[in-house]
N, C-alpha and C positions, 0 to 999 in steps of 0.2 A: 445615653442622651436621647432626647425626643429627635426625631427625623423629620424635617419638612422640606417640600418641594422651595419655599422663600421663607424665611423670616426677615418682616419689617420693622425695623425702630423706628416708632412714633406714628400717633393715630391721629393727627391732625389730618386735612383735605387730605393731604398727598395721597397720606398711609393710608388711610379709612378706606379711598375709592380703587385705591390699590390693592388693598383684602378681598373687597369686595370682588372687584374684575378679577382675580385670583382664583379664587371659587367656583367664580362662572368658568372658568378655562380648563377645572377639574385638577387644582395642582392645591395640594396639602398649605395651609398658611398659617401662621402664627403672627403675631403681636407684641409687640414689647411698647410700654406705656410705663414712664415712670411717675405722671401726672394724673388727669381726669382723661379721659376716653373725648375725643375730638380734638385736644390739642390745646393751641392757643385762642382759633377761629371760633370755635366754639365756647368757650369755655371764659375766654377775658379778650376777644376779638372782634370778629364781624358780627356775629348773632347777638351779642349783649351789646355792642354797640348800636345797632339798627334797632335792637328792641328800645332803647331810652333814647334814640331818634325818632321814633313814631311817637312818645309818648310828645316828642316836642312839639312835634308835626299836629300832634290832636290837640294839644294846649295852646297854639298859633289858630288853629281853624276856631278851636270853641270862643276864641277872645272876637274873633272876627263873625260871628253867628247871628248877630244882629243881622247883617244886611243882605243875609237870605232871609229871616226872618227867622231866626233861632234864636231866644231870646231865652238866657239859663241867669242872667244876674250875675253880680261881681265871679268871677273866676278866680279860685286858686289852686296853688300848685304843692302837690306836697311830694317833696325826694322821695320818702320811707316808702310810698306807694308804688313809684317809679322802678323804685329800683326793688321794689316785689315783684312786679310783673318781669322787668328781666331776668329776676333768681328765674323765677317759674319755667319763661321758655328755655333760659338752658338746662336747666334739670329735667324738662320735658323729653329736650332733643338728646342729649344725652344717653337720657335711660332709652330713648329709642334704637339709638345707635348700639348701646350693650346689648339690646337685645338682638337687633338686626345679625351682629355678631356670633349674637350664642345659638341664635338658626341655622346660618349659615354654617357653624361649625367649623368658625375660625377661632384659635385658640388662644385666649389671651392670658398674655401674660405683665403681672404688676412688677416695675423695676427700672433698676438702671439697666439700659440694654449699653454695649460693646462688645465689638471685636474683639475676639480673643486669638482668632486666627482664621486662615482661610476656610471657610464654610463651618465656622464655629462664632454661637453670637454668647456672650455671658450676661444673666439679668442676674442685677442684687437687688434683691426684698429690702424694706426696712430694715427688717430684722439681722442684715448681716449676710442670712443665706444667698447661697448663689447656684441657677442652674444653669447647666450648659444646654445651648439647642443645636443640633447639627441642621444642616443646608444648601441644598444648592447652589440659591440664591438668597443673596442678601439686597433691602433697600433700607438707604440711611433714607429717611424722612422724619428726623429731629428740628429741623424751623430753624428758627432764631429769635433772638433776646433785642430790649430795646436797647437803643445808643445813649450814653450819657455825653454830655462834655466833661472834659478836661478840668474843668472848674464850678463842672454842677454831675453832682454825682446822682443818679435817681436812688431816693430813699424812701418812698411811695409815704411820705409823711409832708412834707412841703413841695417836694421837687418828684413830682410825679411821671410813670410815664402812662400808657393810653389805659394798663392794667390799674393803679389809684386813681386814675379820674373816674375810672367804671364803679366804683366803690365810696365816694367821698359821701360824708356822713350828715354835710350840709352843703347849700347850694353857697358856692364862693361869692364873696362880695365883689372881688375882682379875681378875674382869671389871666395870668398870660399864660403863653403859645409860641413856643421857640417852634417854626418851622410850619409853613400853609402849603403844605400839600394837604395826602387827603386827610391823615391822623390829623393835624392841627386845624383845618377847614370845617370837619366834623364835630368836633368836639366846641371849637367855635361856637359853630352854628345852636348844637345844645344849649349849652350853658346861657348865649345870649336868651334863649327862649325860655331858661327857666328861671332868669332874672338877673344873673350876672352880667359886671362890663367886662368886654374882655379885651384883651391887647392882642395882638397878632406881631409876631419880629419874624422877617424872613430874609437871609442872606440875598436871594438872588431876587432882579427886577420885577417880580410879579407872583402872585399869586398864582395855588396851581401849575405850576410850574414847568409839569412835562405835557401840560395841556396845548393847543392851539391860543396863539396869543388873544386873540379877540374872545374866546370863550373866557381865559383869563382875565382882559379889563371888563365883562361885564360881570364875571361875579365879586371881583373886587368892589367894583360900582354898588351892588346887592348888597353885599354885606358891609361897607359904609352906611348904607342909606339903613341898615338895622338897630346901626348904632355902633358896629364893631369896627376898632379901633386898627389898624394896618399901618404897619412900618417896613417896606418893602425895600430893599438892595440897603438892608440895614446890619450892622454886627453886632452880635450880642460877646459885648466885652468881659462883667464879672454878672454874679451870683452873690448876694450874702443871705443865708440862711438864717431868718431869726426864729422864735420863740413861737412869734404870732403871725407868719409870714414869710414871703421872698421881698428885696430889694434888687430888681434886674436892671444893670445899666449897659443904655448900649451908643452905638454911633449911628444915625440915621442915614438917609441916601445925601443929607446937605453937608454932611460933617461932625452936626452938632452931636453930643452928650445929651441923652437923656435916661433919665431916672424913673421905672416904672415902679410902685409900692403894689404889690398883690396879696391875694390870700397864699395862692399856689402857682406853681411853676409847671408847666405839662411841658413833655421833650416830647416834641414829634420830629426827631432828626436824621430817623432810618434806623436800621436794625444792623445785628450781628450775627452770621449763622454761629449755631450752635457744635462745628464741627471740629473742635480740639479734644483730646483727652478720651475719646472716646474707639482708638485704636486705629486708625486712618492712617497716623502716621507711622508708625510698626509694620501696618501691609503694605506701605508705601504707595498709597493712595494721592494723586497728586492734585494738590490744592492750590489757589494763587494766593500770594500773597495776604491779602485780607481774612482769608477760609474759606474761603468756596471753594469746592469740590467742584471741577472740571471732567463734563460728560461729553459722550458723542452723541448724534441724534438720537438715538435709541437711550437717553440715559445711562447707558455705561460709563462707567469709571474705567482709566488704566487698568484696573485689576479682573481679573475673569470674573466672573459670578457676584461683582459688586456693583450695584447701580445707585444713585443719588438724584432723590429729586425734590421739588419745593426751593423755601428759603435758603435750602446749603448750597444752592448751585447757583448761578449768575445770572437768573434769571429774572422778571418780574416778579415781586413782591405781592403775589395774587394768591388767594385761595383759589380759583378756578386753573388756575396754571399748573399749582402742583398737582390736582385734579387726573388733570390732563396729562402731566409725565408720568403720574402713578399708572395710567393705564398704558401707555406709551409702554413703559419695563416690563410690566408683567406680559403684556401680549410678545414681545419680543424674548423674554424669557421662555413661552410657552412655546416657540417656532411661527409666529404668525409676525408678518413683514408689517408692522404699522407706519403711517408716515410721518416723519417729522413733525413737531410745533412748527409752524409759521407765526413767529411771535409778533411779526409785524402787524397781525388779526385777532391782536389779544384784546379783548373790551375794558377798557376803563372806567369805575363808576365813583364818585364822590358822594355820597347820601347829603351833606349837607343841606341847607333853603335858600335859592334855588338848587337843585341837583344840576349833578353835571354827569356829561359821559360821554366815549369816544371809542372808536376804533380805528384803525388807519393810520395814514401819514395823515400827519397837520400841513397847513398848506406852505407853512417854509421849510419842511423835512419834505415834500414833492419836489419846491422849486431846487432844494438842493441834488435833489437827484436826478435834475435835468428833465423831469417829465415840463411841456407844457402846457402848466396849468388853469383850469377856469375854474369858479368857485362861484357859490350861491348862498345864500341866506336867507332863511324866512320865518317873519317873528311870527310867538307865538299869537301876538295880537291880534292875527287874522283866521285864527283859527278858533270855530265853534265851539268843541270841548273846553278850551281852557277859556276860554269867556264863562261858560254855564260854571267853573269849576273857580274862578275868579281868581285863577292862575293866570295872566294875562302875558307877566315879564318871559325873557330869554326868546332863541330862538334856535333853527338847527340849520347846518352849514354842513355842504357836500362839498367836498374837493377833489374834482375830476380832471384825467388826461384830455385837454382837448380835441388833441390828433383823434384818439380811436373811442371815445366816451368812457374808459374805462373810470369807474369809482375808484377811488384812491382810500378818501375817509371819509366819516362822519362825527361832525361835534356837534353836543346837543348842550344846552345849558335851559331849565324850565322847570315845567311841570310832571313828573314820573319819569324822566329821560332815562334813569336804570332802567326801567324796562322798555323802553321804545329804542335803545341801544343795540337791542337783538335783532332786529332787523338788517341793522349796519351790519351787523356779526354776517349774518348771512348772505349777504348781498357781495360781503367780500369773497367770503370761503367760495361761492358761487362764482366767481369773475362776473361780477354783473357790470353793465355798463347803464348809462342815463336811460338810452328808448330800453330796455328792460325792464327796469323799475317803473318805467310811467306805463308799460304794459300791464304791470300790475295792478289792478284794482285795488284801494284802499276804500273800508267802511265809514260812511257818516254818521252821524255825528263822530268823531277819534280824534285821539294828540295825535295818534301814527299818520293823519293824513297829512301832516305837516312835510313830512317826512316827501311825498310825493308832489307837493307845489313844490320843495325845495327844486329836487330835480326837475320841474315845470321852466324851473329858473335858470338851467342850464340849457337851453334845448330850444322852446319859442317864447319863455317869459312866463311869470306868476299867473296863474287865475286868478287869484284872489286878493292881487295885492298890486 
């Protein structure tokens, strides 16, 4: 049997940056990939989905080109092109990452990866064969699968989940959207811009849902004023599958019954870890109920030499997260004391139009934890960049301890907030407080300067507003 220092199941974020930091530590790694090389993220996730997000993002600006004075005549939009350019960048990123891989001289291997026993993984090839790899350490980093309901099974033919809507072969005449978080928010926001109406059904009161509530009603407000349709503290009762179509009936927030006729059905209702069947339960790896694999700070599992990180553990639903655990294990496998995730510091992004993004407590997860709190807000309106950039809506919201100025969080909803969200990132990991941030200079013309009246607004009041 081949000998390694770890062998990891699955190349998605987790695995990938988990190989990666493995090799820098000097410790043998191998691979098991029964899929394509990055997983689901890359492959039918976040990269192909932000790549036919941009393409919406550029088909929104070019219709709007007049009134900087871009004048290109009737615009149209064609799928086949769209969804070239996303083959492209994941086959780009991809073969970068095989390659990255075969430098680094981490050994990959194609297959079904399993536990066979303690420090023993088994990959099956297509073909049948199976080799054993021996181990020190093992990390499960296998994800998880989309959620169906009970009465809408996904068959990526009518009743899709986020992997058939990356792939439909025409733009829907109508789309609904079981579920507005960011899976159904995102796809939304797509499709309305490539000329579909869409419906939006979501159980609980709001859009967004584990967002701050006011970042919430204004992008529900946004995407109303788009044209997309929103049915919120509503249930979706059946499904009938036809020929040429879904028939989705549900019960709205007033009571009534109604009847949505669409092209397709997209389920953005949450995910399933992928951790059955794959020998967990033979080594007696303890899982909760649902499947999640149950780690300590350091991602250990109950069992010596088995860690789990990403979608199989109970954690954030983020590529950047599993990121972060992957390097979490291997440094801790290697003898080096890393520190825990502080998940409460974890960023949240939506790509949608407007975007959204957050890190932190929201300001009713403060007040419930007794801090108390002061809060600021400052539209993008007053700010220079997004006038020049005719981003004008949304704005960003600090939520601070009043007692000692401590930042709590940040929610942005506007113009680029994925990336002006890093700031927040850091200002928490940092224990910044308000006079810190305003110590910091921010550059003129920037959306980031917003960021800095906001906390102007905690402190002695806006400059600019």
């Amino acid at each position: 049997m081949a000998q390694y220092d770890v062998v990891i199941i699955g190349s998605g974020p987790g695995g990938e940056v988990a190989a990666l930091r493995a090799v820098q530590l000097g410790l043998k790694t191998a691979v098991v990939e029964k899929d394509q090389v990055g997983g689901i993220c890359l492959n039918v996730g976040c990269i192909p989905t932000k790549a036919l997000l941009h393409c919406a993002d550029l088909l929104e600006e070019t219709r709007e080109g007049k009134k900087f004075g871009v004048v290109t005549g009737e615009v149209s939009f064609d799928l086949k092109g769209a969804m070239g350019h996303k083959d492209r960048v994941v086959k780009t990123m991809r073969g970068g990452l095989e390659g990255l891989f075969k430098n680094k001289k981490i050994d990959l291997h194609r297959g079904f990866g399993r536990v066979i026993k303690p420090g023993v993984v088994g990959v099956k090839a297509e073909d049948g064969s199976e080799t054993q790899l021996e181990t020190r350490n093992i990390i499960i980093a296998v994800g998880s699968t989309p959620r169906s309901l009970p009465f809408a099974k996904i068959d990526e033919q009518r009743i899709l989940s986020s992997t058939g809507a990356l792939n439909l072969k025409e733009v829907p005449r109508h789309l609904i959207i079981v579920g507005a978080g960011a899976i159904g928010c995102e796809f939304a926001s797509m499709y309305r811009a490539f000329g579909s109406e869409v419906s939006i059904i979501e159980m609980l009161p709001r859009v967004v849902p584990a967002e701050d509530e006011e970042i919430s009603a204004e992008l529900d407000k946004a995407l109303r004023k788009r044209g997309i349709k929103i049915y919120t503290g509503a249930r979706t009762e059946s499904v009938e599958n036809k020929a040429d179509g879904v028939a989705v009936t549900l019960t709205d927030s007033k009571g009534q019954a109604v009847t949505l006729d669409g092209d397709y059905l997209l389920l953005g209702v949450g995910r399933t870890p992928l951790s059955r069947n794959i020998g967990l339960e033979e080594l007696g790896v303890k899982m909760d109920e649902r499947g999640y694999i149950l780690t300590d700070g350091m991602m250990q599992t109950n069992v010596a030499g088995v860690y789990a990180i990403g979608d199989v553990v109970p954690t954030p639903w983020l590529a950047h997260v599993a990121s972060a655990e992957g390097v979490i294990a291997v440094e801790h496998m290697a003898g080096h004391t890393p520190h825990p995730i502080n998940y409460n510091h974890i960023p949240g992004c939506t790509y949608c139009s407007p975007e959204v993004a957050s890190v932190g407590l929201t300001e009713a997860a403060a007040r419930q934890q007794g801090f108390n709190v002061k809060v600021s807000k400052f539209p993008f309106a007053a700010v220079g960049k997004a006038t020049v950039l005719g981003q004008r809506n949304g704005f960003i919201k600090i939520v601070a301890d009043e007692q000692y100025g401590e930042i709590l969080g940040f929610h942005m909803i506007g113009p680029r907030v994925t990336e002006l969200i890093g700031e927040g990132g850091l200002a928490l990991s940092h224990e910044a407080t308000v006079e810190s941030l305003l110590a910091t200079i921010h550059a003129h013309p920037t959306l980031y300067e917003a960021i800095h009246e906001t906390a102007h607004g905690l402190l002695d009041g806006f400059i600019h507003f």
